[in-house]
KEKE-3310 file (N, C-alpha, C; in steps of 0.2 Angstrom, whole numbers, plus 5000, padded with zeros to 4 digits):
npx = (4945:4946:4943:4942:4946:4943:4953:4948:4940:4948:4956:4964:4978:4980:4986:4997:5001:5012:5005:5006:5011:5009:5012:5015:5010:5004:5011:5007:5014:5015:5025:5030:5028:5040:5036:5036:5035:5036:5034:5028:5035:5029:5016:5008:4990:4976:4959:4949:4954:4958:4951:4940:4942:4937:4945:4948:4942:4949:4952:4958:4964:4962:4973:4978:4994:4997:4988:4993:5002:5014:5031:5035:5050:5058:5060:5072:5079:5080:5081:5068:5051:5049:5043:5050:5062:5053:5037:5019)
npy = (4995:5005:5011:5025:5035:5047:5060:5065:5054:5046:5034:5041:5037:5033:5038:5033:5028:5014:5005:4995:4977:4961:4943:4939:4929:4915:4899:4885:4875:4878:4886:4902:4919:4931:4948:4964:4979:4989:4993:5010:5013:5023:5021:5018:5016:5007:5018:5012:5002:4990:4987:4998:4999:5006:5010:5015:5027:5028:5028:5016:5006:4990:4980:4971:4966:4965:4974:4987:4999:5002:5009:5024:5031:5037:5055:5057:5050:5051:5068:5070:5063:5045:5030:5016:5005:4993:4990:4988)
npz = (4843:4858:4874:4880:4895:4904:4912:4924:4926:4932:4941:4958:4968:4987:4999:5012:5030:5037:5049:5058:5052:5048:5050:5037:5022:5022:5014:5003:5008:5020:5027:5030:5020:5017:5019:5010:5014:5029:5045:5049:5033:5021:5010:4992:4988:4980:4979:4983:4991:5004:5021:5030:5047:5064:5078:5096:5092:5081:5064:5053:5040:5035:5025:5011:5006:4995:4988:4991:4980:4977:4988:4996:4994:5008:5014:5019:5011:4998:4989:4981:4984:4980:4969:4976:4970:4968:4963:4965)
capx = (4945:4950:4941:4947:4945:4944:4956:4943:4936:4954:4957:4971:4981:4979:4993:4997:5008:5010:5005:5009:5013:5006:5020:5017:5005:5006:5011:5002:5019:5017:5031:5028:5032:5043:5032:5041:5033:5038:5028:5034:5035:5022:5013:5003:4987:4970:4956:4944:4959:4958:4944:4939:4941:4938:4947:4950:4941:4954:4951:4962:4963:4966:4975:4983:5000:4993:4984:4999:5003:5023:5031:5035:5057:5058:5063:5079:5083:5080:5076:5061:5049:5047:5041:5055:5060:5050:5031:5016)
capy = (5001:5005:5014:5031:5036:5056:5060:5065:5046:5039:5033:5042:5033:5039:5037:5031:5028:5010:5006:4988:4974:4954:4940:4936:4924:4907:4897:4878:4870:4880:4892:4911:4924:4938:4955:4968:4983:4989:4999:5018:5014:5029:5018:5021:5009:5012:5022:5005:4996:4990:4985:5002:4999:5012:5007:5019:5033:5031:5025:5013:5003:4985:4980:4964:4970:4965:4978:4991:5001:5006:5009:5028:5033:5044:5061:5059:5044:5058:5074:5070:5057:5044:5026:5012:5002:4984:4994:4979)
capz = (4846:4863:4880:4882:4902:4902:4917:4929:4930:4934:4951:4960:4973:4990:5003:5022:5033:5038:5056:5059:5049:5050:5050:5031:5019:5024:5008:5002:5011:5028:5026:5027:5014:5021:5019:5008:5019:5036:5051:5045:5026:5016:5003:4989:4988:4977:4982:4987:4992:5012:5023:5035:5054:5071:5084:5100:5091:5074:5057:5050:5034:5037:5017:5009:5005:4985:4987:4990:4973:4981:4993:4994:5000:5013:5013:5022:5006:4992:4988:4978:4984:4971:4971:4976:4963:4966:4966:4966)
cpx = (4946:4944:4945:4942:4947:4948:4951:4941:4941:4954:4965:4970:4980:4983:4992:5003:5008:5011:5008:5008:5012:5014:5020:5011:5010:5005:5007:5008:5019:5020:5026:5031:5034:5039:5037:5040:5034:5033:5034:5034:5028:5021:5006:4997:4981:4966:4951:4948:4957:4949:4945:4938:4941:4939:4950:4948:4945:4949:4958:4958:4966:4965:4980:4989:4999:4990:4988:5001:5012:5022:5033:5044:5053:5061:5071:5083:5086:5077:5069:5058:5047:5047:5048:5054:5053:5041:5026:5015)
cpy = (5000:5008:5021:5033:5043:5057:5062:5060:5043:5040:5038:5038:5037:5034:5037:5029:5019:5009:5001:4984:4965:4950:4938:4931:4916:4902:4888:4875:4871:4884:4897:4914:4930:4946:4959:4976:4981:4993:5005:5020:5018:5023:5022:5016:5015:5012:5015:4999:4997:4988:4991:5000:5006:5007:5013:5025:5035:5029:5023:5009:4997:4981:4973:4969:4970:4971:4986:4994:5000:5007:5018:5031:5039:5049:5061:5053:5048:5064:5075:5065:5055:5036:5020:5008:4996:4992:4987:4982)
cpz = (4853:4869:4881:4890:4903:4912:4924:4932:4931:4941:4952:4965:4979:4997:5011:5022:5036:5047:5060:5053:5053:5049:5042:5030:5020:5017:5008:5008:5018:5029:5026:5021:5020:5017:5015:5012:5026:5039:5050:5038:5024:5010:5000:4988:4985:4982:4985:4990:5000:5013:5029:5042:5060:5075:5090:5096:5084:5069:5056:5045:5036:5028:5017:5006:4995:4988:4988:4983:4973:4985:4990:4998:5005:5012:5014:5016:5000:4993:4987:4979:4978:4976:4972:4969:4960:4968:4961:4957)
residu = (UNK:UNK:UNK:UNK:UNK:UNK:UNK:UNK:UNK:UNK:UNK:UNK:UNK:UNK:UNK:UNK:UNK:UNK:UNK:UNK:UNK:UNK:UNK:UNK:UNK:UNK:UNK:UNK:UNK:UNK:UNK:UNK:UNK:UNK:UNK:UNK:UNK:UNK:UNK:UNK:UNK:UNK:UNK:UNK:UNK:UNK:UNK:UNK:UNK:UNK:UNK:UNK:UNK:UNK:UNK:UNK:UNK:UNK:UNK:UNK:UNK:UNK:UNK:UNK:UNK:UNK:UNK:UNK:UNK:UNK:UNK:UNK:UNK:UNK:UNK:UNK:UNK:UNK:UNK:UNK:UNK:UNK:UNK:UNK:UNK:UNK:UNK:UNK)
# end
């Protein structure tokens, strides 16, 4: 048998805009990883995803880029936003 999740109890995704970007995860050898997200890119990341910061009065989410669903084009890329292809 299975689990059925009546849609009510599914998570939706909930979207930002990204503000800054870190230099990347530092691998066993030393080496960074190059970040697939840029400062600008709309992503879609779950609802508990991130850890909530105020800083100067805002709210931010400070998120491991795992934690990123997709990335989301821009309007000026296509007509219809839609997730890029590589999505986590």
């Amino acid at each position: 048998g299975g689990i059925i999740i009546p849609d009510s109890a599914k998570e939706k995704p909930q979207e930002g805009e990204v503000i800054a970007v870190g230099n990347g995860k530092v691998l066993d050898n030393g080496e960074r990883t190059q970040l697939d997200v840029q400062a600008g890119d709309r992503v879609l990341f779950g609802k508990y995803a991130g850890t909530e910061v105020k800083l100067d009065g805002e709210e931010y989410l400070i998120m491991r880029e795992d934690d990123i669903l997709g990335i989301i084009e821009r309007a000026a890329e296509s007509d219809n936003p839609k997730a890029k292809g590589k999505a986590k």
